[in-house]
N, C-alpha and C positions, 0 to 999 in steps of 0.2 A: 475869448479873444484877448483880454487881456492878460490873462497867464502866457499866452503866444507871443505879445507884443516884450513881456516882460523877458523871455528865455531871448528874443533878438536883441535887448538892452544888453544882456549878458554877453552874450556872443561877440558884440562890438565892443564890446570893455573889452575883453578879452581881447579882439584884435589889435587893439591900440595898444594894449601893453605890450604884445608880440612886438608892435611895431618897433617901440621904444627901447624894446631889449634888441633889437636889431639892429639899431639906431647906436646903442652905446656902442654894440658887438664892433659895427663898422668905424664908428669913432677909434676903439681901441689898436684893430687891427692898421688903420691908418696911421695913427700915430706913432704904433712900434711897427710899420714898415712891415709888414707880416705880408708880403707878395703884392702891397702895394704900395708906391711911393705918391707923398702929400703933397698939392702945389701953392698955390695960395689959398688963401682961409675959407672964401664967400664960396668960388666954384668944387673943392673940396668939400665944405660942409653940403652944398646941394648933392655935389656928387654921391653922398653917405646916404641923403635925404632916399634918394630915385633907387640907390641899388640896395637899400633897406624892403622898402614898400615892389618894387622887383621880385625882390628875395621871398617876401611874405605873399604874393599874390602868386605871384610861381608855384611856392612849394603849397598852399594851399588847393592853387588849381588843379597838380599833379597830381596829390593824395586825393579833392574829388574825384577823379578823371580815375584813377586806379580805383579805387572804391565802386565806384559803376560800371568800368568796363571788365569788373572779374568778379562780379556781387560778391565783393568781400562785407564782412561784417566790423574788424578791423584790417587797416594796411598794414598794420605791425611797425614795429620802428623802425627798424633795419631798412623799408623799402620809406617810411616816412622822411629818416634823416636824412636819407638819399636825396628825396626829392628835393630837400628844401637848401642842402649841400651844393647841388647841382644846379638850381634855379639863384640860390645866391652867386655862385662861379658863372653862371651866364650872362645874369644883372652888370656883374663886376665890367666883366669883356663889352657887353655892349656898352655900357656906360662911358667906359675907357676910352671906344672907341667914339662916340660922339663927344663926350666931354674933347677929347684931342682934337678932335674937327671945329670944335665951338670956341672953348677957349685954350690961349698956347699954353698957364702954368693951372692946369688940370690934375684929376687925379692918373696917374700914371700905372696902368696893371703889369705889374712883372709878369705873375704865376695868380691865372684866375682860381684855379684850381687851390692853391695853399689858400688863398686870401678869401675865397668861396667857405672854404672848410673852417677857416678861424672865426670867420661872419655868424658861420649855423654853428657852430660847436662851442663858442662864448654866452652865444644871445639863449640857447639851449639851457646849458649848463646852470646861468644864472636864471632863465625863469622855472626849470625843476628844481630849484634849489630852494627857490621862494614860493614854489609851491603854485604857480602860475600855469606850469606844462603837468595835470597830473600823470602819474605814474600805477597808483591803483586799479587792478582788473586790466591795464595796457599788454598787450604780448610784444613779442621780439619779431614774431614771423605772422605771415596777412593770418586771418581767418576767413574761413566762405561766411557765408550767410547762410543759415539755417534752410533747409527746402522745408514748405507747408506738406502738410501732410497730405500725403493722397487719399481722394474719397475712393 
């Protein structure tokens, strides 16, 4: 029990730094205007906050959701950056669009899609780099899951 309890300690570290590396990714992108324009500080910074923790529960729920509906054993990357690509560009769009209904100097989405890509492909880059996203035994393309043997 506690070696179980100690692998979900893990796990949640881990989430949190995803989080944060999502968190600067979106900062970044913001500030150099990468498909999205900055409005004022406080709804901007939450704006960063919601399409971070979006991005991260998105792309996680997709890569579960893939992983069981095709008993893969990995998703592979290709189909993993996707997900998390694509659930960051949706975070964005929605966000955008309530942030603009909520408040008037919000964050503003040009191109969900560029500013999607620069969100996952920074926050990425920087946690492979520090060794936060490993890279060892990962493939490029899903794998199945092994079938047990038959009696």
């Amino acid at each position: 029990m506690n070696q179980m309890f100690q692998m979900f300690l893990m796990q949640m570290q881990h989430l949190w730094k995803m989080f944060f590396y999502f968190l600067a990714a979106a900062a970044v992108t913001t500030v150099f205007g990468l498909g999205v324009s900055a409005g004022d500080v406080l709804p901007t910074a939450l704006a960063a906050v919601l399409v971070s923790a979006g991005a991260l529960i998105g792309g996680v729920g997709l890569t579960i959701g893939m992983r069981a509906l095709f008993g893969l054993m990995q998703v592979g990357r290709l189909l993993q950056y996707t997900a998390f690509w694509l659930s960051a560009a949706l975070s964005l769009k929605i966000i955008g669009i309530i942030g603009g209904l909520l408040f008037a100097a919000s964050l503003t989405v040009n191109s969900a899609l560029l500013a999607g890509f620069t969100v996952f492909a920074i926050a990425f880059a920087a946690a492979t780099i520090t060794g936060e996203v490993p890279t060892k035994g990962r493939t490029w393309l899903p794998m199945k899951m092994k079938s047990p043997p038959k009696k």
